[in-house]
C-alpha positions in Angstrom: 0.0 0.0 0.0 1.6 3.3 -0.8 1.0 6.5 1.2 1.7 10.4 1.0 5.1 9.5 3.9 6.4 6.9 1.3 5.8 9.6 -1.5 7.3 12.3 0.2 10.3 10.0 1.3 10.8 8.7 -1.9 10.8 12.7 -3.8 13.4 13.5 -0.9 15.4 10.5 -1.4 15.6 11.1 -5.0 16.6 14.7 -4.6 19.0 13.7 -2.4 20.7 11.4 -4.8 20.7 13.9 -7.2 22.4 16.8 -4.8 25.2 14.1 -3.9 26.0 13.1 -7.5 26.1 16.7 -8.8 29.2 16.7 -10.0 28.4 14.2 -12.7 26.3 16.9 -14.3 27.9 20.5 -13.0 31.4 21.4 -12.9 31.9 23.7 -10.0 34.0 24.8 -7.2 35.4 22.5 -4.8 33.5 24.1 -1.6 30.4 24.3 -3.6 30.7 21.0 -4.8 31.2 19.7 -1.3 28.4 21.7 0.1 25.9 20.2 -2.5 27.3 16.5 -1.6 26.6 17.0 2.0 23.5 18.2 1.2 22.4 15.4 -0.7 24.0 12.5 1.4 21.3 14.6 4.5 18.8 14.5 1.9 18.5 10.9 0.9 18.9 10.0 4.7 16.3 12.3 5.4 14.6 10.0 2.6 14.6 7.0 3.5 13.8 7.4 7.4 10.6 9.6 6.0 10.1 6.5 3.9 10.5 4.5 7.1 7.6 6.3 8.9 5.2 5.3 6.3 5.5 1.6 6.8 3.3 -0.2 9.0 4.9 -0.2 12.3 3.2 -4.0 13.5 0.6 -6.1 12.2 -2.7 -6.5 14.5 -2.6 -9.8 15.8 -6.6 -11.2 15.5 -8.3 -14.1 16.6 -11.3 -15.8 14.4 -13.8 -17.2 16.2 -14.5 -21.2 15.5 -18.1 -20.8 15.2 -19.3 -17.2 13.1 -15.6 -16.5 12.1 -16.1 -13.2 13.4 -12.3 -11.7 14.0 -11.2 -10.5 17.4 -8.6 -9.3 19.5 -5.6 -11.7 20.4 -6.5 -11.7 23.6 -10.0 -12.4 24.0 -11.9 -14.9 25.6 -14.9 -14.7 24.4 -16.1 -13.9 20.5 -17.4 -10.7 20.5 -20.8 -11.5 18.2 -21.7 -14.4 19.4 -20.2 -14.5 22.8 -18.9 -18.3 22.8 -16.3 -18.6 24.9 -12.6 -19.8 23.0 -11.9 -23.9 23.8 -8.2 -22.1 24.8 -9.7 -20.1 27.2 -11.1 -23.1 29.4 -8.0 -25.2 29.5 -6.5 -22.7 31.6 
């Protein structure tokens, strides 16, 4: 699934890239150069941890109960539409 964080981390990764490799298309001053490098090494690490953000962070752990197939929490006991009690719950 793609999202406006992955977009925006993949625009700033790009420009990035293109800041650092500079040189390949400009010829310019050595401190300028250097700035622009620096820039775009910040730029595409700026990138990719934007990027980051935009991933799902954990997937929801669910349950589906044995008799409607209704999904629930992890951690429930009980289904919560038809109220039967899980067979792991009683064992305990």
């Amino acid at each position: 699934m793609w999202n406006t964080r992955k977009t925006i981390g993949v625009i700033t990764g790009g420009a990035g890239v293109f800041f650092a490799r500079i040189d390949v298309f400009l010829s310019l001053e050595k401190t300028l150069l250097f700035s622009l490098n620096a820039l775009g090494m910040v730029l595409a690490l700026a990138g990719i941890a934007i990027y980051a953000t935009g991933m799902p962070s954990a997937l929801k752990r669910f349950k589906a109960c044995p008799a409607c197939f209704t999904k629930n929490d992890a951690a429930a006991v009980a289904c919560k539409k038809c109220k039967k009690i899980f067979p792991e719950a009683t064992s305990e």
